[in-house]
N, C-alpha and C positions, 0 to 999 in steps of 0.2 A: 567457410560457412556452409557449404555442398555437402562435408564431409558430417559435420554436426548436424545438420536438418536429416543426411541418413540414416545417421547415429539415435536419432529419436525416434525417425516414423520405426524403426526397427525393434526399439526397447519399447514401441504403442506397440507393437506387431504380435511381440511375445507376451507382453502384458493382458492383450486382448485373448489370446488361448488360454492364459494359470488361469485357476481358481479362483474367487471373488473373499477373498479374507478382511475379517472385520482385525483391528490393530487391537493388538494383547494389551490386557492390565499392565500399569508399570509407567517407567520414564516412557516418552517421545520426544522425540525433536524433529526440527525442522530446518532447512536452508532452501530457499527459494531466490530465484532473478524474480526483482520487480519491477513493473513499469505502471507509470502513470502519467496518460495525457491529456493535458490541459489549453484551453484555450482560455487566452487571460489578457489584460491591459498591460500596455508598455508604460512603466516607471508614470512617466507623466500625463498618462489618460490620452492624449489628445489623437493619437493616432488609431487605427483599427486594431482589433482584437488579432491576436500572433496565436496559432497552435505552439507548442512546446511537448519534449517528452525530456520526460524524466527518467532516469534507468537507473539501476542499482540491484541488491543484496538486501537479504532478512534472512533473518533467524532467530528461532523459538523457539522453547524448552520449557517439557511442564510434564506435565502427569494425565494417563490417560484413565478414567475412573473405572469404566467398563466400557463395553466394544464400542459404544456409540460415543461418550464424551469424552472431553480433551480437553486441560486447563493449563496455561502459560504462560510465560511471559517472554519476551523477545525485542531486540530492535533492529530496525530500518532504515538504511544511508541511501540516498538514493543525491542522484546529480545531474543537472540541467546542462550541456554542453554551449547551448545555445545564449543563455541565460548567465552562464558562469555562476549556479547558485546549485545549493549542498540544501538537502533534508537530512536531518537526523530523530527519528521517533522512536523514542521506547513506547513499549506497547503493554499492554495485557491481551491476550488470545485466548479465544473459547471456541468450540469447535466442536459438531455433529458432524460423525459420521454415519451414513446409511447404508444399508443392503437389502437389494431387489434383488435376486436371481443372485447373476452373477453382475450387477448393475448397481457400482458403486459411489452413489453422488454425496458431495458433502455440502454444510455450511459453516462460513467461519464469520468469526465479527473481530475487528481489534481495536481497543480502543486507548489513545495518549497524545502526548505532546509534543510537538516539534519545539527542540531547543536550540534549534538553530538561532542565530542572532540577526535574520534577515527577517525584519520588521511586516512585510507583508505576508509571508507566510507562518509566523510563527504564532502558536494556539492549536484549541483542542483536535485530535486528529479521532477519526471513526470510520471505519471503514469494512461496509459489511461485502462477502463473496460467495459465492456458488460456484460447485467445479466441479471436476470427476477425478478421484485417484484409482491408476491405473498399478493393479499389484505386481511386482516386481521383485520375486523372492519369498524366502521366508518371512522378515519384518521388516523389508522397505517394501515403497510404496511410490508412485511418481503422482504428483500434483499439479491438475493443471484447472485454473479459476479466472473468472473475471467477477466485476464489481466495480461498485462508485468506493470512491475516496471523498471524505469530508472534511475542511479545514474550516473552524471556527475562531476568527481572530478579533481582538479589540483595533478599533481603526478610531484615530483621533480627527479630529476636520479644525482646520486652521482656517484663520482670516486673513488676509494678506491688508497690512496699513498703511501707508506712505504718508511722511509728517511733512511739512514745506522742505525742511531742509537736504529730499533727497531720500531721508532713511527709511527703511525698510523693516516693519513692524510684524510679527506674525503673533496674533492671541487666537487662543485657543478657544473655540466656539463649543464643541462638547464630545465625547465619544459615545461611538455606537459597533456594535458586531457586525463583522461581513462574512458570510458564508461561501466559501467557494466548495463546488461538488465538479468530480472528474472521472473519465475512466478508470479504473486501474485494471491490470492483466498481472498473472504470477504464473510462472512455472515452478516447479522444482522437488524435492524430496524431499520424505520422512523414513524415519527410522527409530 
């Protein structure tokens, strides 16, 4: 971990002296580490609210139109170790980049679905970022953003019934959407 944290303040170091380059016409792509931390209900409500982090990998691949815009599409595995629970997002990605000086900030927005089969997370995903990439070569570039994460999911509300005989009745009362918004953090490169 020592050896990888020097590894980066190093490639910031050198990135900080190149040139400030807007990314050329043509394909780009993308691979990033992603994290997203949430603080959410445990399975049966009843206890306090648990932080959680999620970690994982992205990547995206698309077309950059001229120096400023970037269209794409990508997806996103990411994994709760805590939780024992898996995200999987394909995305759409769009993406401005800027140039100040030599003061490179961007914004990105992506937006899809988690098809993951875990019920409480699974629905619309949007997730807009801000960052700086830091140039590194002729056509990579190192990425580094924070942002909210958006999941929008249908959530059903049961009634619980008990007849004389003991048994145990659930009818469904009606569905409505729940909204969960979270950090998320990215590092990573383009090329």
């Amino acid at each position: 971990m020592k050896r990888f944290l020097i590894s980066m303040l190093a490639a910031a170091a050198v990135a900080f002296g190149a040139k400030a380059r807007q990314p050329e016409t043509g394909y780009r792509g993308f691979i990033e580490w992603s994290n997203d931390y949430r603080t959410q209900k445990p399975f049966l409500g009843f206890e306090s609210r648990i932080g959680t982090l999620y970690t994982g990998f992205s990547t995206s691949h698309g077309y950059q139109f001229n120096p400023w815009l970037f269209v794409g599409a990508g997806m996103e595995y990411e994994y709760c170790s805590k939780l024992k629970e898996h995200v999987f997002i394909p995305f759409v990605h769009g993406r401005a980049d800027m140039l100040f000086g030599k003061f490179t900030p961007f914004g990105e927005v992506r937006v899809g679905y988690n098809l993951v089969n875990n019920m409480a997370d699974k629905g619309f995903y949007f997730s807009p970022n801000i960052g700086y990439r830091f140039n590194w070569g002729r056509k990579v570039g190192i990425n580094v953003g924070a942002g909210v994460s958006v999941l929008l999911n249908k959530v059903n509300s049961y009634d619980m019934v008990v007849d004389p005989n003991g048994y145990v009745w659930y009818n469904k009362i009606d569905s409505h959407y729940e909204k969960k918004a979270f950090f998320s953090f990215r590092i990573g490169i383009d090329f």
